[in-house]
PAMI-141917 format. One line per field, with one value per residue (C-alpha): residue in three letters; residue number from 1; x, y, z. Coordinates in steps of 0.2 Angstrom, whole numbers, plus 5000, padded with zeros to 4 digits. Example, Ala and Ser with C-alpha at 12.3 -4.5 7.8 and 13.67 -1.06 7.14 Angstrom:
<rs>
resn: [ALA, SER] .
resi: [1, 2] .
east: [5062, 5068] .
north: [4978, 4995] .
up: [5039, 5036] .
</rs>
This chain:
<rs>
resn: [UNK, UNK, UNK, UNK, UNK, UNK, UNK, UNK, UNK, UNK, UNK, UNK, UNK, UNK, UNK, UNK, UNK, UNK, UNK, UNK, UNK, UNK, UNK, UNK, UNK, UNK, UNK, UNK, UNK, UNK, UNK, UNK, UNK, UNK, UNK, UNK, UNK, UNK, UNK, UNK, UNK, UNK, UNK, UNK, UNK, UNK, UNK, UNK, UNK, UNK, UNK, UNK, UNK, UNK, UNK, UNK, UNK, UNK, UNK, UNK, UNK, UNK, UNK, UNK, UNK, UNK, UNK, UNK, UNK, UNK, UNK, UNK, UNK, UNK, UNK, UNK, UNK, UNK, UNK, UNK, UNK, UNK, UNK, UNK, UNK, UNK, UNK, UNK, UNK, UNK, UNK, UNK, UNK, UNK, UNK, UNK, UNK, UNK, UNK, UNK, UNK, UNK, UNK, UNK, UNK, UNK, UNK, UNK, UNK, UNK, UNK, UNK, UNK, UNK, UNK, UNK, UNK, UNK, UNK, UNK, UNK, UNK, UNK, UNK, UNK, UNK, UNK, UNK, UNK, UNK, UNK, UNK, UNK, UNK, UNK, UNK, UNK, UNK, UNK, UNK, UNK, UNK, UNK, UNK, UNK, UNK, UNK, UNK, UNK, UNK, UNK, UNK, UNK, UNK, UNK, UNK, UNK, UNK, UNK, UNK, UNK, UNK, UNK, UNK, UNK, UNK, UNK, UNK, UNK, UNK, UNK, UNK, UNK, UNK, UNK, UNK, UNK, UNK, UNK, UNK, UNK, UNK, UNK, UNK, UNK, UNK, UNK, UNK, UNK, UNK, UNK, UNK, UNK, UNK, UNK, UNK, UNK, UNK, UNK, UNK, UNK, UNK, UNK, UNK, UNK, UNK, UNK, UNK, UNK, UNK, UNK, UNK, UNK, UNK, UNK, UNK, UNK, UNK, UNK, UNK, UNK, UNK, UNK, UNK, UNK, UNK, UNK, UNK, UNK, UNK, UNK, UNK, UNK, UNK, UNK, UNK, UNK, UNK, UNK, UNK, UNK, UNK, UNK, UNK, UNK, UNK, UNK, UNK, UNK, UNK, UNK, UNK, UNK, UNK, UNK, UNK, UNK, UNK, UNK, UNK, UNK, UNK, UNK, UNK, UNK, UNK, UNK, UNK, UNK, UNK, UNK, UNK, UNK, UNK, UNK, UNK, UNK, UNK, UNK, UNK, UNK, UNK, UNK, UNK, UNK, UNK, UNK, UNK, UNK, UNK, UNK, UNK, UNK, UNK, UNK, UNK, UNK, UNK, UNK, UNK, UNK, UNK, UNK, UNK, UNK, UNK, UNK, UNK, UNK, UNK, UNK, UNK, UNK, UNK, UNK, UNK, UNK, UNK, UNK, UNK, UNK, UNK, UNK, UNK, UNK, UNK, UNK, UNK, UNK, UNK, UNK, UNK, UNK, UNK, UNK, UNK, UNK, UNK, UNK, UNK, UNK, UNK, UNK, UNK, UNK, UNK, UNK, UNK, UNK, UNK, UNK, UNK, UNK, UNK, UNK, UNK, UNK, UNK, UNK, UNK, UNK, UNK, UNK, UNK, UNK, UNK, UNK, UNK, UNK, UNK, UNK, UNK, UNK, UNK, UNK, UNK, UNK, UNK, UNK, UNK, UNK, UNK, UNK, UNK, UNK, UNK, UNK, UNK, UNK, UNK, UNK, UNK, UNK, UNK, UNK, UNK, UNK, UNK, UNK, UNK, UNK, UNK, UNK, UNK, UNK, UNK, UNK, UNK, UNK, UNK, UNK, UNK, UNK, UNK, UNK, UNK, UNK, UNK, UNK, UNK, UNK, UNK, UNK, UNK, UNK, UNK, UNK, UNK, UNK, UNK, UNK, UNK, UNK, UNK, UNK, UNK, UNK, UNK, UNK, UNK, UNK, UNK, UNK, UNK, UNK, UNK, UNK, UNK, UNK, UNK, UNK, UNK, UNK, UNK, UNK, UNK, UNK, UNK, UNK, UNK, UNK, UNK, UNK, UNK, UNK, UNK, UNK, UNK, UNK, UNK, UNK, UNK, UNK, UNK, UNK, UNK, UNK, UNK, UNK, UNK, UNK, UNK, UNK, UNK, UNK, UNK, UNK, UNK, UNK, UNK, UNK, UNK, UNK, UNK, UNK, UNK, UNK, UNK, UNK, UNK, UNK, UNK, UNK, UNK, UNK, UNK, UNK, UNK, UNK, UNK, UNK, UNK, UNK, UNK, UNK, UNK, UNK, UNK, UNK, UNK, UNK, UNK, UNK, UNK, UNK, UNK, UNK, UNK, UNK, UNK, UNK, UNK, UNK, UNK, UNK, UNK, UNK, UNK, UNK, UNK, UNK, UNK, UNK, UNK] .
resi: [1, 2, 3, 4, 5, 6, 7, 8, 9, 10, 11, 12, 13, 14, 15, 16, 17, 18, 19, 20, 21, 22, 23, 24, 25, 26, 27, 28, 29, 30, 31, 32, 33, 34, 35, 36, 37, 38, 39, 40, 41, 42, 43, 44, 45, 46, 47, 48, 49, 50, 51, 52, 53, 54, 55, 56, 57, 58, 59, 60, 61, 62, 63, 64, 65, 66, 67, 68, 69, 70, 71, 72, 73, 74, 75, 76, 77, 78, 79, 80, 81, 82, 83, 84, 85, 86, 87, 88, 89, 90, 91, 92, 93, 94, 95, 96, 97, 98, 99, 100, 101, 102, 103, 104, 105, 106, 107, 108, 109, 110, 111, 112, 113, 114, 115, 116, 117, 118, 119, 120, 121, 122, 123, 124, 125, 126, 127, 128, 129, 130, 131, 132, 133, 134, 135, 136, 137, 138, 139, 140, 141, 142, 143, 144, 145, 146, 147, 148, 149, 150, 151, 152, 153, 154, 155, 156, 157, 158, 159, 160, 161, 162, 163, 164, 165, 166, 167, 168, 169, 170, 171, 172, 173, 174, 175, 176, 177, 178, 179, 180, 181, 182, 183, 184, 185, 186, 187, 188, 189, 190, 191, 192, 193, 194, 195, 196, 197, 198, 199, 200, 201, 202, 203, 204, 205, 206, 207, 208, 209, 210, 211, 212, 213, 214, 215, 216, 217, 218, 219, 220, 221, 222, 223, 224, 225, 226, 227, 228, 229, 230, 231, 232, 233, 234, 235, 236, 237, 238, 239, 240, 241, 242, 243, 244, 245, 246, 247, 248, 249, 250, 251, 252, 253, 254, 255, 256, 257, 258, 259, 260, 261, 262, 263, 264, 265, 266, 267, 268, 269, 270, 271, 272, 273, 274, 275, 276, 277, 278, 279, 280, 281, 282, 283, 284, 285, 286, 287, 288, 289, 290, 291, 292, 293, 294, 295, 296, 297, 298, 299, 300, 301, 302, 303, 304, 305, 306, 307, 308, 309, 310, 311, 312, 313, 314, 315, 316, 317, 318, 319, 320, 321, 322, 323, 324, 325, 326, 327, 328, 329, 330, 331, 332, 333, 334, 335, 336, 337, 338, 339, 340, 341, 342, 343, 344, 345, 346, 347, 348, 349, 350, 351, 352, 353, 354, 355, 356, 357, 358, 359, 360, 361, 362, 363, 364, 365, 366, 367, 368, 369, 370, 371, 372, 373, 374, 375, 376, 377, 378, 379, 380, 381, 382, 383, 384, 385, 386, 387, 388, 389, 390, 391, 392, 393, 394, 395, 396, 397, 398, 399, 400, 401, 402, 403, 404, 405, 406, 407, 408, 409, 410, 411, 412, 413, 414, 415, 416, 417, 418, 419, 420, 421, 422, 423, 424, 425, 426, 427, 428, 429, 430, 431, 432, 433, 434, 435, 436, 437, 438, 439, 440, 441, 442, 443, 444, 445, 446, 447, 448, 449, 450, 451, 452, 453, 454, 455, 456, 457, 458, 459, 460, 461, 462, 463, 464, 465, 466, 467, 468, 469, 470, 471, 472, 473, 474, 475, 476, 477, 478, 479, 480, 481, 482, 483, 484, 485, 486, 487, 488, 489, 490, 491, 492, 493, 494, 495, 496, 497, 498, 499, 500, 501, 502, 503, 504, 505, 506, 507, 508, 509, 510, 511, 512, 513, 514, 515, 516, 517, 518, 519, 520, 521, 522, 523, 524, 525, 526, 527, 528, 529, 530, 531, 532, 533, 534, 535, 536, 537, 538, 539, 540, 541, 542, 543, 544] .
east: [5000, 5008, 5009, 5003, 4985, 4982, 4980, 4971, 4966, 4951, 4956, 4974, 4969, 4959, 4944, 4928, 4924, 4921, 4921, 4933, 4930, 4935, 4920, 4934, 4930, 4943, 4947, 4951, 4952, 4943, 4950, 4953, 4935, 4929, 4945, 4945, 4924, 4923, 4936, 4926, 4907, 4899, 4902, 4902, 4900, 4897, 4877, 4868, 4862, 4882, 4883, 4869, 4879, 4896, 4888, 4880, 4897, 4905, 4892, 4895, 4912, 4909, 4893, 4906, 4919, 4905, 4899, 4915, 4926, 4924, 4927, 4944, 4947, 4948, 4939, 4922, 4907, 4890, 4876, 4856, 4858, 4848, 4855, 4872, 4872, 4863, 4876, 4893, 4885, 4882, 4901, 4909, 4894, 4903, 4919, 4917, 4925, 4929, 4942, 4958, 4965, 4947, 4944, 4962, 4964, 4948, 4953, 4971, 4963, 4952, 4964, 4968, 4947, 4947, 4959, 4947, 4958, 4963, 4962, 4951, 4945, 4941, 4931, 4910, 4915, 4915, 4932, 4933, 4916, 4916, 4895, 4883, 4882, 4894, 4894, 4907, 4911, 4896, 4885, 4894, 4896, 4879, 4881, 4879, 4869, 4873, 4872, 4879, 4860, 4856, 4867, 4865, 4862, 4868, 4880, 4894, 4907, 4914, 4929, 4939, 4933, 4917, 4926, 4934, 4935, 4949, 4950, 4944, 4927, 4927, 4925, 4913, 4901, 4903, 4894, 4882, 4880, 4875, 4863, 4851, 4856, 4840, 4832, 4840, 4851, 4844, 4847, 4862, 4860, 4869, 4860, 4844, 4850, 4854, 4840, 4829, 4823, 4821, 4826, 4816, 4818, 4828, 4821, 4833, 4844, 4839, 4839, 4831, 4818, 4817, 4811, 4827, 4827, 4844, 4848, 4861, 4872, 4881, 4899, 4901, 4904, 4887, 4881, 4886, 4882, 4864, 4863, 4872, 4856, 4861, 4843, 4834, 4817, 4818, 4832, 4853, 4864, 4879, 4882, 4887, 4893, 4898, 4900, 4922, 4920, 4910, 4923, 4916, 4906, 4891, 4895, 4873, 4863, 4848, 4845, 4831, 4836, 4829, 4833, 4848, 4847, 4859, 4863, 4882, 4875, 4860, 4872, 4884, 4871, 4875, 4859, 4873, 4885, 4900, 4918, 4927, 4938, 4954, 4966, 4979, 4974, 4959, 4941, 4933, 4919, 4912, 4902, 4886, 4873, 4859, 4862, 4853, 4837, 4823, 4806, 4803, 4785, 4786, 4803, 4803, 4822, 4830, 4829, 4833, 4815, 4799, 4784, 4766, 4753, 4737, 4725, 4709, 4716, 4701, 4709, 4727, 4733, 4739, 4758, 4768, 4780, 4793, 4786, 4796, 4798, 4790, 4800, 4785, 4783, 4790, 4798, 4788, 4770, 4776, 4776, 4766, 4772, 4788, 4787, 4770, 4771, 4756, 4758, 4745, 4749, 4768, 4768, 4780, 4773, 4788, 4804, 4819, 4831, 4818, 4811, 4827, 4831, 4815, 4813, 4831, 4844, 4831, 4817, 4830, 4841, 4856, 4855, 4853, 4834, 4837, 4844, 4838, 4834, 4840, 4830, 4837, 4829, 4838, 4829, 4833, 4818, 4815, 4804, 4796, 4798, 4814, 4821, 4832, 4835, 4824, 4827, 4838, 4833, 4835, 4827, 4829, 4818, 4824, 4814, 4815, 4817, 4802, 4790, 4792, 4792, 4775, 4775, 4775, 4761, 4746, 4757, 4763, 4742, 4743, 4755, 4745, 4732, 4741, 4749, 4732, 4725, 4741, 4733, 4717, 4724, 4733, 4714, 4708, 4721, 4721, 4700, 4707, 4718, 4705, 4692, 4703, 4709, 4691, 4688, 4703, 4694, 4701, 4693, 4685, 4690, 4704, 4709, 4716, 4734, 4735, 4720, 4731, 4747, 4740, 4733, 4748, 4759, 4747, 4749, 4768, 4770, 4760, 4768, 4786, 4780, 4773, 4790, 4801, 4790, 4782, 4801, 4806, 4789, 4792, 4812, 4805, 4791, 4796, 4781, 4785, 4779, 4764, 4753, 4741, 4752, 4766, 4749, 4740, 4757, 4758, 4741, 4741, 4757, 4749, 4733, 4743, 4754, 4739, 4729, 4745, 4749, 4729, 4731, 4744, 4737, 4723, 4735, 4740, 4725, 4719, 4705, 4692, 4694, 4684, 4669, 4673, 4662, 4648, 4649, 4632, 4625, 4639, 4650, 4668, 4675, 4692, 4682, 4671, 4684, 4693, 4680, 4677, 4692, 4694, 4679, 4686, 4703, 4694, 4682, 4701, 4710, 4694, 4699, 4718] .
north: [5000, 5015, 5029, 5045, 5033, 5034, 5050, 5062, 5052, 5059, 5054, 5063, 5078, 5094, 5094, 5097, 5115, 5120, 5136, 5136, 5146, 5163, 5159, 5157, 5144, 5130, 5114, 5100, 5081, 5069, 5063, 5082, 5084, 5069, 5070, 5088, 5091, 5099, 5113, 5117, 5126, 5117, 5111, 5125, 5121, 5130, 5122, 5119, 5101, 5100, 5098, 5085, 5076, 5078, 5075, 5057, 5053, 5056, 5046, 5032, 5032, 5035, 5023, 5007, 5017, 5019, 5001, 4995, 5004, 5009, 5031, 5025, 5020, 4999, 4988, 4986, 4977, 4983, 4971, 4972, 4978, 4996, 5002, 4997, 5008, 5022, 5022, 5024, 5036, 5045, 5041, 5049, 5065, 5068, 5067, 5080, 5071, 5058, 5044, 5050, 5032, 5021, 5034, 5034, 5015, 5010, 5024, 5020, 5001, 5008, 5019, 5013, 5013, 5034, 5038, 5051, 5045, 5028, 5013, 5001, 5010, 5027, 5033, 5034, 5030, 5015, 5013, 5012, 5017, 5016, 5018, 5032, 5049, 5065, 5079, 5094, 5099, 5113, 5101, 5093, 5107, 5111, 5129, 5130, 5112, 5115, 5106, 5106, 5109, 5123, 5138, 5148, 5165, 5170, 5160, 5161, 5155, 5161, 5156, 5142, 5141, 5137, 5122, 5115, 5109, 5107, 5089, 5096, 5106, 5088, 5077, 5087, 5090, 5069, 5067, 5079, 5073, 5056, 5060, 5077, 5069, 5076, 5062, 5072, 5058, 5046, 5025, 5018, 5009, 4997, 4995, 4995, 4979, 4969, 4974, 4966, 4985, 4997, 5000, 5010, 5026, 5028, 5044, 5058, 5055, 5046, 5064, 5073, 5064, 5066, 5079, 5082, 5086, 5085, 5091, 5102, 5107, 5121, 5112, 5101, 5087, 5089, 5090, 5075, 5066, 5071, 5063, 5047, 5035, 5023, 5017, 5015, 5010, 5000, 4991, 4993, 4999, 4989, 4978, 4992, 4992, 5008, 5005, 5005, 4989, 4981, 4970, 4976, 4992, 4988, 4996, 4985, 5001, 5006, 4992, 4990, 4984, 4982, 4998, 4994, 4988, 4996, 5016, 5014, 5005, 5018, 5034, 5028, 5023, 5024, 5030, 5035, 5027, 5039, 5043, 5058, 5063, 5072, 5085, 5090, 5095, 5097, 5088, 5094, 5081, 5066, 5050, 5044, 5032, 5029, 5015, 5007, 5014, 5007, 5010, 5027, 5020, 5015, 5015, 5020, 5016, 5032, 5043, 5060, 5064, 5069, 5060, 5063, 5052, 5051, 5062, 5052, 5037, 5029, 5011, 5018, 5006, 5018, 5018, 5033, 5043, 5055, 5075, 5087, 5102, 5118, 5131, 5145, 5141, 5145, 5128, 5132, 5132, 5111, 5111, 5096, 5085, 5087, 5085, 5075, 5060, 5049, 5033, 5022, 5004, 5005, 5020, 5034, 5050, 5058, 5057, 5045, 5058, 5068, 5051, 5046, 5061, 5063, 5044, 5041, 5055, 5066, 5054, 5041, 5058, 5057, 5075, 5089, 5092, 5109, 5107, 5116, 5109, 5118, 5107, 5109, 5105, 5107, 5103, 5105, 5111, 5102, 5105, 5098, 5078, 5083, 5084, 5100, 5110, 5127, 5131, 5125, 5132, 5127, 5134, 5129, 5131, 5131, 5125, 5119, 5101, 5097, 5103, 5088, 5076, 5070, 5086, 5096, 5087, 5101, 5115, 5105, 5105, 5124, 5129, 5119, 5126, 5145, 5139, 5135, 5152, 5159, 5151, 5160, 5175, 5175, 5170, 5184, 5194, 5188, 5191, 5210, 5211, 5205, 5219, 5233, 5230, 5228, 5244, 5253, 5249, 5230, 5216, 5201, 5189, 5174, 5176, 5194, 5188, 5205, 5198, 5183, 5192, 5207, 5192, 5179, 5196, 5198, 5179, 5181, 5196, 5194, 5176, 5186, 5199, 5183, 5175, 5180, 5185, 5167, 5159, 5171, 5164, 5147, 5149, 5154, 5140, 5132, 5120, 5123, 5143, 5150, 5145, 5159, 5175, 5165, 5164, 5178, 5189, 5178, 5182, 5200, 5200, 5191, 5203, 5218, 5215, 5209, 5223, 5238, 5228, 5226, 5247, 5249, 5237, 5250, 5269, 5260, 5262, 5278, 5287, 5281, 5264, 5275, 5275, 5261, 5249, 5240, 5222, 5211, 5221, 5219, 5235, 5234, 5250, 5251, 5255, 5241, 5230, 5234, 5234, 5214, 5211, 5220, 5211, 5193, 5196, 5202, 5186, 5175, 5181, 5185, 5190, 5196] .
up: [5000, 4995, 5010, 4999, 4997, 5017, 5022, 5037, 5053, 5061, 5078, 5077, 5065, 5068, 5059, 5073, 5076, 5093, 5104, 5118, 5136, 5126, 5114, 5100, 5085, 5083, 5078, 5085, 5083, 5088, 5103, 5108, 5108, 5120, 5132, 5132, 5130, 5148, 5142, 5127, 5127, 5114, 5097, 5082, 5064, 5050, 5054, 5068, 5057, 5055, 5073, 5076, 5063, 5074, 5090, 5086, 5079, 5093, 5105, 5094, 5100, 5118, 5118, 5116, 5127, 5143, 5140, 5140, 5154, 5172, 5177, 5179, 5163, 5168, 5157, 5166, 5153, 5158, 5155, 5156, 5174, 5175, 5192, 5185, 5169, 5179, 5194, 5180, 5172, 5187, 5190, 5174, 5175, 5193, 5187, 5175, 5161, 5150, 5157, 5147, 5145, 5141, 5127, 5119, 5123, 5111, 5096, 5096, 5092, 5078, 5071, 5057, 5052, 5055, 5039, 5029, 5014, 5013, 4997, 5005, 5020, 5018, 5035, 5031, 5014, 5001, 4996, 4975, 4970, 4954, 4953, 4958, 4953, 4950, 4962, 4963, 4982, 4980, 4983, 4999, 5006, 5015, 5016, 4995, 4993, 4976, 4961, 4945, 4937, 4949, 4956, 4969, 4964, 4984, 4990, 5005, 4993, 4977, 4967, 4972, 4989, 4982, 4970, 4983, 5002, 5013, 5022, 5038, 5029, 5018, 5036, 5042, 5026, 5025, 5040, 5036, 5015, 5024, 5037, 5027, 5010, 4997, 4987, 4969, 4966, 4953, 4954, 4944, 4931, 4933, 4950, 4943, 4930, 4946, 4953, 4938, 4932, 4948, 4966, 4980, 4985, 5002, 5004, 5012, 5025, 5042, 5052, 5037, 5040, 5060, 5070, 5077, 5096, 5109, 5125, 5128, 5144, 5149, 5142, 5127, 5140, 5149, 5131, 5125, 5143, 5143, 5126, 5130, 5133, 5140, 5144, 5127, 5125, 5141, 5134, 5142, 5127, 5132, 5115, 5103, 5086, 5076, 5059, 5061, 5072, 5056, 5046, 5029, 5023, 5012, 4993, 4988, 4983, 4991, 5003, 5017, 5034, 5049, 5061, 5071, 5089, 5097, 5097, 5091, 5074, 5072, 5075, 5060, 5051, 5031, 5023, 5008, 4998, 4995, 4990, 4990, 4976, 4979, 4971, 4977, 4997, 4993, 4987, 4972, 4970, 4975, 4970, 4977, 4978, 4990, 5006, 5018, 5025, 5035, 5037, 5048, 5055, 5074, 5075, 5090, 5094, 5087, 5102, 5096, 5085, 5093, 5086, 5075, 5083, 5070, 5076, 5073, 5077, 5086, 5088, 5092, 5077, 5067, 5064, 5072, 5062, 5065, 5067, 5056, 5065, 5056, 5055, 5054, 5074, 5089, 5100, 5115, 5103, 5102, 5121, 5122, 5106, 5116, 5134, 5134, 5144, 5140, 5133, 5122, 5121, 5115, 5107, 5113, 5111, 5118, 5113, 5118, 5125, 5135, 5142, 5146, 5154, 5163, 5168, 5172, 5173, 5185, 5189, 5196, 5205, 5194, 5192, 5206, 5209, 5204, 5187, 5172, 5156, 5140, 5125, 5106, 5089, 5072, 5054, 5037, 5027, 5009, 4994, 4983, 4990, 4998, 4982, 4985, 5004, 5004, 5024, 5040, 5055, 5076, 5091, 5109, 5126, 5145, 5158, 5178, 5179, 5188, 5177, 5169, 5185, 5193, 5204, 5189, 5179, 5182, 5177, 5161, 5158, 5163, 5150, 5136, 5139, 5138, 5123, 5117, 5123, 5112, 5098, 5101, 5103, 5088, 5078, 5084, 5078, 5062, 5061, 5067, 5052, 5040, 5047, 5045, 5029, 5023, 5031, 5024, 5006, 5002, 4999, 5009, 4996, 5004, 4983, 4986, 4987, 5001, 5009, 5015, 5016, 5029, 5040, 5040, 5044, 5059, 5066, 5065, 5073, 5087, 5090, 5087, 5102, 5112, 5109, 5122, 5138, 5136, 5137, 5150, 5159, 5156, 5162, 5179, 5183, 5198, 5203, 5222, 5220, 5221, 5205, 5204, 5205, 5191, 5178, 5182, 5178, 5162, 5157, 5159, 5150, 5134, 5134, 5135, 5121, 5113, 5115, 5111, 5095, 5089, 5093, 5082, 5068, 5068, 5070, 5053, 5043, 5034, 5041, 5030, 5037, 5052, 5044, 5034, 5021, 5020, 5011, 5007, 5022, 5035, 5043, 5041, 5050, 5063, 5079, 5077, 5073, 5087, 5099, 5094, 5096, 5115, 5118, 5113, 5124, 5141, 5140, 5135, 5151, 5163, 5179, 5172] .
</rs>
């Protein structure tokens, strides 16, 4: 094997963006960024997707590492034992850190599987793919997602920065290619001949497809210890198998498996098939075929989604699917699709990591009773069948500890319901919005394109005013204080922002909106308009 083919180990190389205690952006290697996690605040790529990405990389390293050595670094096997797992993680959290010589022990004896380059090898890759289709580096790199059929006409690259990646922007846009992957590339042929005339659709990547949801800690190394579930679906994750451990890497095209059983194997998951191509220091381009996939319904065991129960399913038989986060709506507005803890039959409505937070890490007093959680979503936004990226976006929502603990179960119903009254509120402002512009002279029609522009402004303005005073409200729920003065404030927050934002809507309009119209025999003017809508908000927050 000729040296020059083996080239940039992830473990010894820095290629991971964090931000260190000055708030400065590095890189680091791998095994800087697990032994050294506590001295870092979290990880910073160049997208908060990338990072997700990064992180489940790196818990697929750890996950055998816990499973398989005590805090002190001594070779220790877990087994099915609940109290057992619980009590060393408990051990490394207290220790503030990762044991320096388990987690260099196990990567100095996969080394040789972390070369970025290498002729039968290459890490996350399939080493001489000769199949599959042609990108240029625009398109692996997720700031640009670009392909050779479709240019950005704004991009954060230009010239050859834009042609070309460095090995350490290459290792990172790898891990992201494989998990947000679009469905634009098309079946070879040579696969589809094997297959006897056609192959199915993988779909995007696995966490494209998820309703992506983490914790996060006030270090990377809380970060990634919140996240390391060691209790999954009632079930000890001490027989792990990230994809380096596997003797061979898979180059079949488009295959259905079954979903992994164990957390390691699910993390490195590879939904692509992929090679970089090198010149020089750099990568210009890359091949690519779709990989293995499995079916999204029930599968309960990938922890980081939140989930969509069917609404009108009477018989609770209906299969559950991950939830793609919207990006038109605030994190808290999900309040209940995240931090519901009901059960029918089987089916999770709650996520994996928030139940094993809430169940195991604070319900089993792993954590101090006075810890704050700090709950994350990231998503990348498709179109048309997730065909090309139109949006990513990420949001994230702090609340006491408790408040999802049996103690905190009636004001986890308090906040829906607010949340709920929130929705109201922002009905009536958008009945508001149509009245005053029917009264300034427009029309009633839901065809007039401003009709519907005037009223979704409305909604997202009052949410974007509601939006921080309803975190800042959230942040301070304790369930042990007093319940009526804490939602008595919040509520006469709400209606006053309500009410100043419904006076400017109407300071907007002309004065002829003052006396206003009259359509197939009904009054449109501003006063009237307003007074409705005063009317609507005293009877919503009575007694605020």
């Amino acid at each position: 094997m000729n040296v020059n083919d083996t080239e940039f180990n992830l473990i010894d190389e820095p290629w991971i963006r964090v931000t260190d205690k000055n708030c400065n952006i590095i890189e680091v290697s791998l095994k800087d960024a697990i032994i050294n996690a506590h001295e870092y605040k979290a990880l910073k790529g160049e997208l908060p997707t990338q990072d997700v990405a990064v992180m489940r990389l790196i818990l697929a390293v750890i996950h055998p590492v816990i499973s398989r050595y005590d805090e002190d670094g001594e070779e220790n096997l877990l087994d099915d034992d609940e109290d057992e797992a619980l009590e060393r993680w408990k051990s490394w959290w207290d220790n503030g850190r990762f044991p320096e010589k388990a987690v260099s022990e196990y990567l100095d004896k996969w080394h040789e599987r972390f070369w970025l380059f290498h002729p039968e090898r290459p890490f996350f890759q399939v080493g001489g793919l000769h199949i599959g289709t042609d990108y240029g580096s625009p398109k692996l790199n997720g700031e640009i997602s670009e392909s050779g059929n479709k240019v950005r006409l704004f991009s954060s690259y230009s010239g050859n920065k834009k042609n070309s990646l460095t090995y350490s922007q290459s290792a990172r846009w790898l891990l992201y290619l494989n998990a947000y992957d679009d469905t634009s590339a098309k079946p070879s042929k040579e696969g589809k001949i094997k297959a006897g005339g056609s192959l199915p659709s993988p779909g995007a990547g696995w966490l494209g497809k998820l309703g992506l949801i983490y914790l996060t800690g006030n270090n990377l190394f809380e970060t990634l210890m919140l996240n390391l579930v060691l209790i999954n679906e009632d079930k000890v994750q001490y027989d792990q198998k990230p994809i380096w451990e596997c003797e061979k890497v898979s180059d079949a095209e488009r295959v259905q498996i079954s979903i992994p059983d164990n957390l390691a194997q699910l993390y490195t998951l590879q939904s692509r098939r992929i090679l970089l191509n090198r010149k020089g220091n750099e990568v210009i381009s890359y091949k690519l075929l779709g990989g293995d996939f499995f079916d999204k319904e029930n599968a309960f065991f990938e922890p980081m989604t939140v989930w969509r129960v069917p609404k009108n399913d009477k018989n609770k038989n209906e299969p559950v699917t991950p939830k793609r986060h919207d990006s038109s709506k605030q994190m808290w507005r999900e309040f209940s699709v995240i931090y519901n803890d009901e059960k029918t039959e089987d089916k999770n409505r709650r996520s994996g990591v928030v139940n094993w937070y809430c169940n195991y890490l604070y319900g089993r007093s792993c954590l101090s009773n006075n810890h704050f959680l700090t709950t994350a979503i990231t998503a990348v936004e498709y179109g048309d069948k997730d065909f090309f990226v139109k949006n990513i976006f990420s949001d994230s929502l702090t609340l006491h500890s408790a408040l999802l603990s049996d103690l905190g179960r009636n004001w986890r119903s308090i906040i829906e319901d607010e949340i709920k009254k929130c929705e109201k509120l922002a009905g009536y402002t958008v009945y508001l919005a149509k009245d005053l512009y029917v009264a300034s002279g427009g029309s009633n029609s839901s065809k007039d394109k401003h009709y519907n522009e005037i009223t979704n402004t409305a909604k997202e303005q009052l949410y974007y005013r509601l939006d921080m005073p309803f975190r800042e409200w959230l942040s301070n729920i304790d369930p042990d204080c007093e319940k009526q003065k804490i939602l008595n404030d919040w509520q006469k927050t709400a209606k006053n922002i309500a009410l100043k934002y419904a006076e400017e809507l109407v300071s907007e309009q002309p004065e002829t909106a003052i006396i206003g119209h009259t359509i197939d025999g009904k009054i449109y003017s501003s006063p009237k308009a307003l007074n409705e809508f005063k009317g609507k908000v005293k009877k919503l927050y009575e007694g605020a």
